[in-house]
C-alpha positions, 0 to 999 in steps of 0.5 A: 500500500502506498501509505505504508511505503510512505511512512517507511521512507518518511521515517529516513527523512524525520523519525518522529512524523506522520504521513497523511495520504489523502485519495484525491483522485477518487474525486471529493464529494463534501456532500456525502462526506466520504473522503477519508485521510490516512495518516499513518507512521513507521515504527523501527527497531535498532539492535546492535547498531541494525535498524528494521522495520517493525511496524506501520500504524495508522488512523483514518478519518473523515477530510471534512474534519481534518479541514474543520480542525485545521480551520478552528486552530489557525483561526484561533491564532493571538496576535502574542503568537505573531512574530512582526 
């Protein structure tokens, strides 16, 4: 699955993240609200100096409420936390 290859290479790359894999091309439909985001992330084991892939863990949900969240977050900004 690509989200689990994702989460692999993103881990070479930042250890503690995630990958969010959204399938745009099976269209958006807000009405019914159906779109889901993957968001997942590699987990690794080092022994001896050798590191492996131990695990991908993930999560879906709905889009709508990624957007939702993102929205109330960043209008929720002070001004204390602009830097001018």
């Amino acid at each position: 699955m690509p989200w689990y290859k994702r989460a692999v290479d993103q881990h070479t790359v930042e250890q503690d993240s995630f990958v969010y894999s959204v399938p745009f091309a099976n269209g958006y439909a807000p009405k019914l609200n159906t779109t889901l985001v993957t968001a997942s992330h590699a987990i690794f084991v080092e022994h001896r100096g050798h590191k492996a892939i131990a695990a991908v863990v993930g999560l879906q949900f709905q889009l709508d409420s990624l957007a939702k969240h993102f929205i109330n977050i960043t209008s929720t900004v002070s001004n204390a936390n602009i830097i001018s």
